[in-house]
C-alpha positions in Angstrom: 25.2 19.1 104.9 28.8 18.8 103.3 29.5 16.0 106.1 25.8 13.9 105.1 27.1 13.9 101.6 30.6 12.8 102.3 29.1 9.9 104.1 26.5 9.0 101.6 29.5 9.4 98.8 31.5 6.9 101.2 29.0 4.1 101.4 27.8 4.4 98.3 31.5 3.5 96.9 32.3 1.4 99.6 28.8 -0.7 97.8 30.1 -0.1 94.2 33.2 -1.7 94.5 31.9 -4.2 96.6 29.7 -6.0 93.6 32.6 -5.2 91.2 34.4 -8.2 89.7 38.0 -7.5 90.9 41.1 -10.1 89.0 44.4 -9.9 88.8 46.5 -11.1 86.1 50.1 -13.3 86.4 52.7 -14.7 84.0 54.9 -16.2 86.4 53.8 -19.4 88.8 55.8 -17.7 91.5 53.9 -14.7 91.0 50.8 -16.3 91.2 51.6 -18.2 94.2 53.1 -15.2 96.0 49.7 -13.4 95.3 47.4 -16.5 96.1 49.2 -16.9 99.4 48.9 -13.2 100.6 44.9 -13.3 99.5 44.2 -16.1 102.1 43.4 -18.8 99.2 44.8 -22.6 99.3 46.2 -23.5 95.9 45.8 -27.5 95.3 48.8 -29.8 94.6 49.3 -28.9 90.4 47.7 -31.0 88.2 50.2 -32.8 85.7 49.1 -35.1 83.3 51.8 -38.1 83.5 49.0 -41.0 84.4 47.3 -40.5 82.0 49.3 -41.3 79.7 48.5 -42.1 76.1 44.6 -41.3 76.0 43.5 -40.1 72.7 39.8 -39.1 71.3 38.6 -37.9 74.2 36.5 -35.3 74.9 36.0 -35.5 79.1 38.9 -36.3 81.8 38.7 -36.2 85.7 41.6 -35.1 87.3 42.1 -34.4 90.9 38.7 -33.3 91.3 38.2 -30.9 88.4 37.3 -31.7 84.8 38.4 -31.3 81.5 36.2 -31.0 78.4 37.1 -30.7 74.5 35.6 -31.5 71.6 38.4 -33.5 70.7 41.4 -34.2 73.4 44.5 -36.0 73.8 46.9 -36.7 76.7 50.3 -37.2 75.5 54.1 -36.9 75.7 55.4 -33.7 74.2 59.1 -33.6 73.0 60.9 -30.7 74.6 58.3 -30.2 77.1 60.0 -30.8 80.5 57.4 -31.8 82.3 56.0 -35.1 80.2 52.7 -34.9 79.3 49.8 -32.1 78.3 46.0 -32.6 78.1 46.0 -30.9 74.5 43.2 -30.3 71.9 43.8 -33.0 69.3 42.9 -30.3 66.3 44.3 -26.6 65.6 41.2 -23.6 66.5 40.4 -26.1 69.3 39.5 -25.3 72.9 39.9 -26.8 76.8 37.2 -26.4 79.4 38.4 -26.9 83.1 36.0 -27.4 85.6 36.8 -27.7 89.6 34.0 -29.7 91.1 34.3 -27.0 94.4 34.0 -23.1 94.1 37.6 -21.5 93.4 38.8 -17.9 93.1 42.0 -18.9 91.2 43.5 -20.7 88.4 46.9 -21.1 86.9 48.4 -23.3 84.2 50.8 -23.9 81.1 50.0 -23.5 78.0 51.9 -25.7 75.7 52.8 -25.5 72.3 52.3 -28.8 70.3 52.7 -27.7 67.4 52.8 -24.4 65.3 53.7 -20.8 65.7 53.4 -17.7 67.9 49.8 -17.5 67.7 47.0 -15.7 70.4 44.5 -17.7 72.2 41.7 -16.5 74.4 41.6 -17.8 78.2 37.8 -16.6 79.1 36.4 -17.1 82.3 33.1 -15.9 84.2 33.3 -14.9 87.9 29.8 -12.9 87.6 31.5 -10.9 85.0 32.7 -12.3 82.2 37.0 -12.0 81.2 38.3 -12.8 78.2 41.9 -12.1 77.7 44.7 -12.4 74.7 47.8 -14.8 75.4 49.8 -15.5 72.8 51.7 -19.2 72.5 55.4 -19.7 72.3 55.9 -20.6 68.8 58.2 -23.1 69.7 57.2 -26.8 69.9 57.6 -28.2 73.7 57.5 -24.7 75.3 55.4 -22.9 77.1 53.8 -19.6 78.5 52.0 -19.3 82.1 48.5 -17.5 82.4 46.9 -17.4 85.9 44.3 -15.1 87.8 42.9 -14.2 91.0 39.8 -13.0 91.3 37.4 -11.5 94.5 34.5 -13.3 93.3 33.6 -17.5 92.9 34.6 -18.6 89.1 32.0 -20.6 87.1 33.6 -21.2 84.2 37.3 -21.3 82.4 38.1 -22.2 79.1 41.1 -21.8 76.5 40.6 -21.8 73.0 42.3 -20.7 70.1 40.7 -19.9 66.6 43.6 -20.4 64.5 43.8 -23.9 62.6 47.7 -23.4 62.3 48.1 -23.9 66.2 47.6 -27.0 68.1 48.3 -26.3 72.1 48.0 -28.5 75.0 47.6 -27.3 78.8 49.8 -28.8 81.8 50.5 -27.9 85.5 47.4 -26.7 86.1 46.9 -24.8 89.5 43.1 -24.3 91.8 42.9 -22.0 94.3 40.5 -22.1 96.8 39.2 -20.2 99.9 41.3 -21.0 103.1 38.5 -22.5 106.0 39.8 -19.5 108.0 39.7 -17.1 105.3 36.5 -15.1 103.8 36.1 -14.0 100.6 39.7 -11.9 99.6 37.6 -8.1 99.5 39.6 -6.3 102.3 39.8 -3.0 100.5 36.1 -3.4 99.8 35.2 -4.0 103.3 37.7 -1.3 104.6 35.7 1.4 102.4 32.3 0.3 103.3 33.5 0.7 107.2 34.3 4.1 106.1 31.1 4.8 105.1 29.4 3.7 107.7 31.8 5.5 110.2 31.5 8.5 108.5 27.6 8.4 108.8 28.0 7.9 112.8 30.0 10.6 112.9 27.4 13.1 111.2 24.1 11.5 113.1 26.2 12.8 116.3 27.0 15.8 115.4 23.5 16.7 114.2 22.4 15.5 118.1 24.8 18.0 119.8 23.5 21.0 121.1 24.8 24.2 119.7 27.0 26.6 122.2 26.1 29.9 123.1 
């Protein structure tokens, strides 16, 4: 009886987990890569914003297949910033959708300050679940703070957004991973503990079968 309920208990978690929404958190780009990499996904070249240069009053840009939406959005040249231009929110409390046309389990990018200081902004995100988690800018005009995740499950939607008028940010760099064509979805440990369920249920159904010796 003890062995029938370790099995059951087995497959039941090895099913729990596997409709949990699993992510994983980085503030580094080589982080992020590293973790990316080891998951099976493909991470498409990063998007930078240097041809578009000089767009303001916006509020939808392609880019390399995924799409950015605001309610009001600029593209332009940011002193200090290293890397040229940002895709920004052209007012403070403003917010930047981004929108891969293909599913993606992955997503990375620069958040830059335009102008104003250390202030939080959300990053919210739905991959079945929804995430909605507190980064805080630089405070410093032209630098920047990386936020990227990895998640076991297809992401429908991303967005930062900040609520504070003070703060006006942009976004730059920004990284898509997708599912490698020889890769499934990255759920190994959830696979590994639903084959431990079932194994443990074979297991029992043979034991039950054998006769008893005298």
């Amino acid at each position: 009886m003890a062995f029938r309920k370790w099995g059951i208990f087995m497959l039941g978690l090895g099913v729990v987990v596997g409709s949990a929404r699993a992510t994983t958190t980085f503030s580094t780009v080589a982080a992020f890569n590293t973790a990316a990499a080891l998951a099976g996904l493909t991470v498409a070249p990063t998007i930078t914003f240097t041809g578009d240069a000089d767009i303001t009053n916006i509020t939808t840009l392609a880019d390399s297949s995924v799409v950015f939406t605001s309610g009001d959005m600029n593209v332009e040249l940011i002193s200090g910033w290293p890397d040229g231009n940002v895709i920004g929110a052209g007012t403070g409390a403003g917010s930047i959708s981004i929108a891969p046309t293909t599913a993606y389990y992955a997503f990375g990018f620069s958040i830059v300050t335009v102008s104003g200081a250390a202030y939080p902004l959300d990053v919210n995100f739905n991959d079945g679940t929804s995430h909605d988690f507190s980064v805080t800018s630089s405070g410093s005009m032209g630098n920047a703070v990386f936020f990227g995740d990895i998640s076991n499950a297809p992401i429908t939607s991303l967005e930062v957004s900040t609520t504070f008028n003070g703060l006006i940010f942009g976004v730059d760099d920004v990284q898509i991973g997708s599912q490698s064509a020889q890769s499934g979805t990255p759920e190994g440990p959830t696979n590994l503990l639903i084959g431990s369920g079932l194994t443990a249920l074979y297991w029992l159904h043979r034991r039950r079968r054998q006769p008893l010796l005298a």
